[in-house]
N, C-alpha and C positions, 0 to 999 in steps of 0.2 A: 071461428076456431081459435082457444087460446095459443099462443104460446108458451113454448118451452125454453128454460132458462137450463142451462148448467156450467159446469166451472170448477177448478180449482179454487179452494180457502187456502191457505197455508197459514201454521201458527207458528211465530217464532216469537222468539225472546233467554233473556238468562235464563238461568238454572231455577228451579221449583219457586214460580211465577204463579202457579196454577195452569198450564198449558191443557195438560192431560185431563185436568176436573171438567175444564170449558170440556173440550173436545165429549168428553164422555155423555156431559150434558146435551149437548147436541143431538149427537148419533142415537144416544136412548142404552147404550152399551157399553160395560166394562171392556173398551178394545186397550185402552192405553193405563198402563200399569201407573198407583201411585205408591210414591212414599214420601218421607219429607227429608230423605237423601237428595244431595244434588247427584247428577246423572243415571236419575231411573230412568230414562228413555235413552236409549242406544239407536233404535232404526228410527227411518219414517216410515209411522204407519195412517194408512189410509181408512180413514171410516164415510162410508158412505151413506149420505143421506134423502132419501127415493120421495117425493110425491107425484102428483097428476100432471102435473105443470115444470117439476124442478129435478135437479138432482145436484145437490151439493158436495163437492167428494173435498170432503177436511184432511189437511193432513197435520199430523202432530211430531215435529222436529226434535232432535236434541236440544237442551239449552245449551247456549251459545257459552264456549270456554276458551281459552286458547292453549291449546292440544302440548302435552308431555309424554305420549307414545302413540304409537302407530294406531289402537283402538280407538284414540280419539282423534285423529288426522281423518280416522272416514268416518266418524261421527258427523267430522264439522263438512266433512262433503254431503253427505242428506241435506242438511242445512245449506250447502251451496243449492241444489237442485232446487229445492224449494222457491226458490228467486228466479229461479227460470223459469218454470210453467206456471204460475200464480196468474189466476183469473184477480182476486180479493188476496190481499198482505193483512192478517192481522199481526200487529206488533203488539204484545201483551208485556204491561208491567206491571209493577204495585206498588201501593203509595210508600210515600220515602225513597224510590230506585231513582237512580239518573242511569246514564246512557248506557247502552252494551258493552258486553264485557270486547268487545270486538268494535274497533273503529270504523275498519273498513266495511261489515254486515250493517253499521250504522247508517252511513253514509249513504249503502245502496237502498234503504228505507229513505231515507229523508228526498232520493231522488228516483224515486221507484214510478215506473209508466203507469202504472195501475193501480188503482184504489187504495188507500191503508186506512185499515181502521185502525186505534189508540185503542187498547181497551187497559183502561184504569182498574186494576182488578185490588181486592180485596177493600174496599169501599166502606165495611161492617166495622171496620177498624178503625176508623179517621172521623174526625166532627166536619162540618162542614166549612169552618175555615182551612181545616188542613186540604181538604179536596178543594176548594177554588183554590187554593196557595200551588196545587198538585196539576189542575189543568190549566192554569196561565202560563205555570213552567212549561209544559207539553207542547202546547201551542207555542210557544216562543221556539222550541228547540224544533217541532215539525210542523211549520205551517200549512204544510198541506194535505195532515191527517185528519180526518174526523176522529174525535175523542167520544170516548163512551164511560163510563163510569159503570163496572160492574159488580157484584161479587160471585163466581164460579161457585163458591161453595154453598151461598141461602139458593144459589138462581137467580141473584135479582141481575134485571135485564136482559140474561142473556137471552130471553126468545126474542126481544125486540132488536136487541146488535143480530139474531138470526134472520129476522124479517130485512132487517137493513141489508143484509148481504145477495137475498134474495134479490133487492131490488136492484143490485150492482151486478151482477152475475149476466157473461150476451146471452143473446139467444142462441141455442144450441140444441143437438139430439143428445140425451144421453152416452157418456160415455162406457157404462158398463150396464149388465143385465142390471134391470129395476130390482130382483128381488137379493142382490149382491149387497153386504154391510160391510165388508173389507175386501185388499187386492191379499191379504195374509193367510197362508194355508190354515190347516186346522193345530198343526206340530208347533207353529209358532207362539200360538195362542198357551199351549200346552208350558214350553219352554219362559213362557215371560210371568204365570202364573206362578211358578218354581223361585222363578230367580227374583218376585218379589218381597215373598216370605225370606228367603234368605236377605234379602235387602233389610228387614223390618225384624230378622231373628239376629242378627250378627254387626259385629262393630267394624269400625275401623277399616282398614284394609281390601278383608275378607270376601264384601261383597262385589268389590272394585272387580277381585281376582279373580270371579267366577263366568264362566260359560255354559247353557244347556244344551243337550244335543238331546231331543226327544227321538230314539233309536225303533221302538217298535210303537202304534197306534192302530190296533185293533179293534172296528166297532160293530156289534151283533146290536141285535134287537134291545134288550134290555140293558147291555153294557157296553162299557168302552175299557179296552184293557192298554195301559199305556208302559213304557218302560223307559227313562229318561237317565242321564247318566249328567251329573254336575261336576263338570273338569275346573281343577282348580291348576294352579302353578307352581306347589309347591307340597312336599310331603305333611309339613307341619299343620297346613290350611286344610289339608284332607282331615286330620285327626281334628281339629277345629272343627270343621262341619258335621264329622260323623258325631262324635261326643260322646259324651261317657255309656259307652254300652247300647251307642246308637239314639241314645235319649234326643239328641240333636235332630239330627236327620233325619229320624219318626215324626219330629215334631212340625217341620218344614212341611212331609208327608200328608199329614193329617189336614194342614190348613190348606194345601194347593189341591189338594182331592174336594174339599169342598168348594171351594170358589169353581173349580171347574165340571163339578156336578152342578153347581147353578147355571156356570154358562152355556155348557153342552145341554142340561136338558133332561140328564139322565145317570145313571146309577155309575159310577166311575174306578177302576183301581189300577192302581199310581206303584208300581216299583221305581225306587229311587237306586241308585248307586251312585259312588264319586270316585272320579279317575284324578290322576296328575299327568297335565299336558304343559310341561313346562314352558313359559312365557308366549302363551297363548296370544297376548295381546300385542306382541311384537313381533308377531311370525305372516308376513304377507297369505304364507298358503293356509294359514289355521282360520285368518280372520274371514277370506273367501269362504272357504268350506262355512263358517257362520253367516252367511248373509251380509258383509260387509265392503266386499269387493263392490265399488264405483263404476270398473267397465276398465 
């Protein structure tokens, strides 16, 4: 009779490293939103990965900043957690980075009980002197990572750094139902599809300032009727998001109704509204109420 392997992965590193492209590649599913803003990942989310033998449960972190309001003090607690129950530590960079934007998350890497992988990502960019210039560095700085040379965005390697993870991963029973791809409701899914359209439609500021609260999620045979409200913190960032005549906001509408007709499966309609909850991100009971409360 085989064994069965399973485990915590955790992915950490800076800000838009490719954390989320790896992760997606993996799991086979859009669970972790991308853009090419720093701080599109706000929670840890968990994606889960089931065979006969294994069950990988990846989680994909905030990148590492050092926090200038309360939204991002419990960003950087996900990322504390992460260093706790890790089976496998990947520490993902890219060529040209040096150390984390955090000395002391460095540190607990470089003296970490358990496995780290290095994974060298975006690989497609660099000749092959820049990349042995890139892993000599790595290896000096953490000698007791294995290094991986990837790129998240062709795929190259990453199913062999997955086999590798396999083989590091105890022996264990599964920790969740095999037919489970995330520990994240269905509403969460709803709310991070929103909020990255707005990340990739709006500048500056704007998307910093927003929060989703997906309020009703209604689902029949044929449909999903959803109704989501994007709070912002200020009157003038409400008028910014709506747009001329709503032009804005529809247009947010449009593209998060289909991502999320792809992902649910099925025919989808999306009312939007935007409220002002002013400073949202510096209110201990608002940011609870979002999913951000620690314990």
């Amino acid at each position: 009779m085989s064994t069965h392997r399973s485990g915590f992965v955790n992915i950490i590193g800076n800000p838009n490293v490719g954390k989320s492209t790896l992760m997606n590649a993996w799991v086979g599913e859009k669970l972790s939103i991308i853009t090419s803003k720093a701080q599109t990942t706000r929670h840890r989310i968990l994606g889960i990965v089931n065979g006969d033998d294994f069950q990988v449960i990846l989680s994909d972190t905030p990148g590492i900043i050092k926090p200038a309001y309360q939204l991002q003090n419990a960003m950087m607690q996900f990322v504390s957690t992460a260093f706790e129950d890790a089976d496998v530590l990947v520490y993902m960079v890219e060529i040209g980075e040096k150390a984390l934007k955090d000395e002391g998350y460095f540190n607990k890497i470089a003296n970490s009980e358990v496995p780290v992988l290095l994974l060298l990502n975006k690989i497609d960019q660099a000749d092959q002197q820049k990349l042995e210039e890139q892993v000599a560095y790595w290896q000096e700085q953490l000698p007791k990572a294995e290094i991986h040379p990837i790129s998240a965005l062709t795929v190259f390697n990453v199913k062999e750094v997955f086999d590798r993870i396999l083989e590091l991963l105890p022996e264990a029973p599964p920790y969740y139902p095999k037919d489970q791809l995330t520990d994240k409701p269905e509403r969460f899914f709803v709310n991070e599809a929103i909020r990255e359209k707005i990340l990739k439609f709006y500048q500056k500021e704007i998307p910093y300032a927003v929060e989703i609260d997906t309020e009703e999620f209604v689902e029949d045979e044929k449909i999903i009727r959803m109704r989501a409200v994007v709070m912002v913190e200020r009157e003038t960032q409400k008028g910014i998001i709506i747009g001329h005549r709503g032009a804005a906001l529809k247009r947010v509408g449009v593209a998060a109704r289909k991502d999320l007709e792809r992902f649910f499966g099925k025919q989808v309609h999306l009312e939007l509204y935007v409220k002002v909850n002013p400073d949202w991100r510096s209110n201990q009971r608002q940011l609870k109420r979002f999913g951000y409360d620690q314990g």
